[in-house]
C-alpha positions in Angstrom: 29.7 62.0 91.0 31.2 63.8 93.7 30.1 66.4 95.2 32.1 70.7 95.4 33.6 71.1 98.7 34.4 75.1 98.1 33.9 77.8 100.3 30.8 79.4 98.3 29.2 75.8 98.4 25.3 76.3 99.0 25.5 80.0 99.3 23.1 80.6 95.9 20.5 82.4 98.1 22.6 83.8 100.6 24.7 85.3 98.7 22.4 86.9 96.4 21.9 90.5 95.0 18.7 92.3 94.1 19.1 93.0 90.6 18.9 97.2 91.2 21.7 96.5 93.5 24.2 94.7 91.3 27.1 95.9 89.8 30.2 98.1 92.1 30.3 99.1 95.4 30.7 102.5 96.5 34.3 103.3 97.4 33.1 105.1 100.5 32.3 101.2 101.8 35.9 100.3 100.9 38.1 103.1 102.7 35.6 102.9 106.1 37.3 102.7 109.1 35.5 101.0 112.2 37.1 101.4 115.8 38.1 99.0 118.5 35.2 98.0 120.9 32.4 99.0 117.8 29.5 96.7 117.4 29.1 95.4 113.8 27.0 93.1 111.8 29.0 91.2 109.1 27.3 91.6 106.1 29.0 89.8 103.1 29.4 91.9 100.2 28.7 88.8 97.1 30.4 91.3 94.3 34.1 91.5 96.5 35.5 88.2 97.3 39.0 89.4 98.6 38.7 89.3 102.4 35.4 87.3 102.6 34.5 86.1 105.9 32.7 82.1 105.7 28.9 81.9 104.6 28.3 80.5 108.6 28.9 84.3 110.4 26.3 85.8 107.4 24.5 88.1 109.5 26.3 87.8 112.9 27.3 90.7 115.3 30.4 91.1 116.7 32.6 93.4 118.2 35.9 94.8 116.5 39.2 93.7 118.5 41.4 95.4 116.1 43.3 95.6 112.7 45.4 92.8 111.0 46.5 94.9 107.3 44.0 96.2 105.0 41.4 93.7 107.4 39.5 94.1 110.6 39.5 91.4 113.8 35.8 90.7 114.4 35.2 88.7 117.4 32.0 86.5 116.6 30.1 84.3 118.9 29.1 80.9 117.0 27.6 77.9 118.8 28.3 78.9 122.6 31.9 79.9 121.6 33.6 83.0 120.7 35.9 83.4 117.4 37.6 85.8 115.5 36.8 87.0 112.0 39.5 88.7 109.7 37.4 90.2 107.1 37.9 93.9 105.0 35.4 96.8 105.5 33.0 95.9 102.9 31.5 93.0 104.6 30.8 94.6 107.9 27.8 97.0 108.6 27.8 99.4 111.7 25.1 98.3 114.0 23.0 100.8 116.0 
């Protein structure tokens, strides 16, 4: 048999709600705006899959270089390198 190569592949646990949590986002998380220079966390959002960053920057913090459309230009370091992110407002948290 062979095996799913798909984006979501091995993301069960990672990309898991708490069952009080399920359901809609707030549209408040949608429309937020983040400017350049801000630190943010990307946090994927499991329920919105339009503008999903990969399962590998779950959890990293980066710093916002700018807008591309509707999306936001997250510049990540992964593995000693840096690399940008295009991923909407609902999978990135403001970090304090």
């Amino acid at each position: 048999m062979k095996r799913s190569k798909g984006t979501r592949q091995g993301t069960r646990k990672i990309l898991r709600k708490k069952p009080s949590e399920r359901g809609l986002i707030p549209i408040n998380k949608a429309l937020k705006e983040f400017e350049e220079g801000e630190k943010v966390k990307i946090k994927i959002e499991p329920s919105v899959h339009k503008g999903q960053p990969h399962r590998r920057f779950q959890g990293k913090i980066g710093v916002i270089e700018g807008k591309q459309g509707s999306a936001f230009v997250v510049e990540v370091n992964d593995g000693g390198k840096k690399k940008k992110v295009i991923t909407r407002s609902e999978h990135l948290e403001e970090v304090k």
